[in-house]
C-alpha positions as a Markdown table, in Angstrom:
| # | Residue | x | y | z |
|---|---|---|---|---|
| 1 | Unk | 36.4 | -96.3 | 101.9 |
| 2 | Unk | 36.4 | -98.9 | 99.4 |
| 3 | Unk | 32.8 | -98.4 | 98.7 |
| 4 | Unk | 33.5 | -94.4 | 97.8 |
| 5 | Unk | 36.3 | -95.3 | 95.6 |
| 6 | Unk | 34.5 | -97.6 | 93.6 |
| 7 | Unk | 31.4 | -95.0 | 93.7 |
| 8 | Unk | 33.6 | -92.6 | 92.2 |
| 9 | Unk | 35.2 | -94.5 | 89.5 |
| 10 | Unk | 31.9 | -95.7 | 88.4 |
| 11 | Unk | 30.2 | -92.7 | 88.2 |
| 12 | Unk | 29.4 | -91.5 | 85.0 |
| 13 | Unk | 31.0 | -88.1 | 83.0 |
| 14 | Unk | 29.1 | -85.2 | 82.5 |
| 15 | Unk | 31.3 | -82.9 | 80.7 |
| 16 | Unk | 29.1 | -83.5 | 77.6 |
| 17 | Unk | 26.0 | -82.4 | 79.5 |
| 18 | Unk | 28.4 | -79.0 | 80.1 |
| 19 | Unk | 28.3 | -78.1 | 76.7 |
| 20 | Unk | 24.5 | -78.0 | 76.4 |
| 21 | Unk | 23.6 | -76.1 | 79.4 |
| 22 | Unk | 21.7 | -72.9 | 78.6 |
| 23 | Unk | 22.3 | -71.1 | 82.0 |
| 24 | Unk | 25.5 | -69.5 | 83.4 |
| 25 | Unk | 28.5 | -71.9 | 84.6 |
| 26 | Unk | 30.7 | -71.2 | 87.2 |
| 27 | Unk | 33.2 | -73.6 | 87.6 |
| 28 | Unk | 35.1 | -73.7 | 91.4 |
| 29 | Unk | 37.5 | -75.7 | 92.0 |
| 30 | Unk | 40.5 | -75.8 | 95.2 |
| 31 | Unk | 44.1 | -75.5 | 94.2 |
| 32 | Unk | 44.5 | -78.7 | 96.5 |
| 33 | Unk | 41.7 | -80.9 | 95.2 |
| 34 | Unk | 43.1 | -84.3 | 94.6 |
| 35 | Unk | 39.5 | -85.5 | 93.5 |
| 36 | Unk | 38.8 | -83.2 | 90.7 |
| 37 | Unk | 42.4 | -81.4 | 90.0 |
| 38 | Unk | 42.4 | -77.7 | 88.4 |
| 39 | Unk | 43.2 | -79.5 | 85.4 |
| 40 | Unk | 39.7 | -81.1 | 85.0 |
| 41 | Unk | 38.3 | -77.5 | 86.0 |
| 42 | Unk | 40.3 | -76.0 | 83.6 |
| 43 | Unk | 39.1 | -78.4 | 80.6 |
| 44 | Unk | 35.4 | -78.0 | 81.8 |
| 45 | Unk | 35.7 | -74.2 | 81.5 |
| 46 | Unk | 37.2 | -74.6 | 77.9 |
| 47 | Unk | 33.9 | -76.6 | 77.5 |
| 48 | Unk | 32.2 | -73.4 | 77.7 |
| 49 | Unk | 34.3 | -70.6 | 76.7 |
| 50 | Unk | 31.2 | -68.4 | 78.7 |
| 51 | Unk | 32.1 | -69.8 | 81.6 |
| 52 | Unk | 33.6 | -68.7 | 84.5 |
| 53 | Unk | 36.8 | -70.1 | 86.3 |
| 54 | Unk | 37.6 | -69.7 | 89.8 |
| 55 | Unk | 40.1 | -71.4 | 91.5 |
| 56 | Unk | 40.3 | -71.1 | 95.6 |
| 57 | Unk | 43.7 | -71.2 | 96.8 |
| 58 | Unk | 44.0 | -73.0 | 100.0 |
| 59 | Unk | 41.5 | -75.5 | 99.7 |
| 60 | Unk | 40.6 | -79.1 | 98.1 |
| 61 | Unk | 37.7 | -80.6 | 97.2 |
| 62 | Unk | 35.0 | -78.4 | 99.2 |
| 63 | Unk | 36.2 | -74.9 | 98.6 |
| 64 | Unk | 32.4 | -73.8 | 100.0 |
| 65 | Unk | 33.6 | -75.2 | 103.5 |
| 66 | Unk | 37.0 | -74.9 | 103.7 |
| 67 | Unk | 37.5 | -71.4 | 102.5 |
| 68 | Unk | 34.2 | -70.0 | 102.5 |
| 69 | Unk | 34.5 | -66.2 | 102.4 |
| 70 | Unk | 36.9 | -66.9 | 99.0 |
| 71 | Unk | 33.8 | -69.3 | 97.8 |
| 72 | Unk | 31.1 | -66.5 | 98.8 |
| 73 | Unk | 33.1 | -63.8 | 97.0 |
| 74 | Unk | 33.6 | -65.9 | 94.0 |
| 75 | Unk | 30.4 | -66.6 | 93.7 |
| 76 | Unk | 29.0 | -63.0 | 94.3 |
| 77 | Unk | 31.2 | -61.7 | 91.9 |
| 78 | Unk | 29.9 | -64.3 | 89.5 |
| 79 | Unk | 26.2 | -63.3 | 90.1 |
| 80 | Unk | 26.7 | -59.8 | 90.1 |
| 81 | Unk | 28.3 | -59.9 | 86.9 |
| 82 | Unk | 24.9 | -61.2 | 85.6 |
């Protein structure tokens, strides 16, 4: 555990690199993520005011995996809006 905790703290932010993408951004995060809290996902959609937000109730860090129908639907909805 030690070694992902330090792996984490030491890895490097990317919000800038948010601003200059030139594609799309969905931004998913779970209500119960403790790693990257709405908050953060919340700034990094402010970041890019094109953006979309989607937060998946009843999961943490891995919405994909831990409420996967919510994720998929998210993400359609995100892709058939373009």
């Amino acid at each position: 555990m030690t070694a992902l905790v330090r792996g984490r703290a030491e890895r490097p932010d990317y919000c800038e690199l948010l601003t200059k993408a030139t594609v799309p951004v969905l931004v998913v995060v779970g209500v119960d993520d403790e790693y990257t809290p709405v908050s953060d996902a919340e700034f990094m959609h402010r970041q890019r005011p094109d953006s979309t937000l989607a937060v998946i109730e009843g999961s943490a860090h891995m919405p994909n995996l831990e409420r996967p129908a919510e994720f998929n639907a998210a993400l359609a909805e995100f892709l058939g809006a373009l």
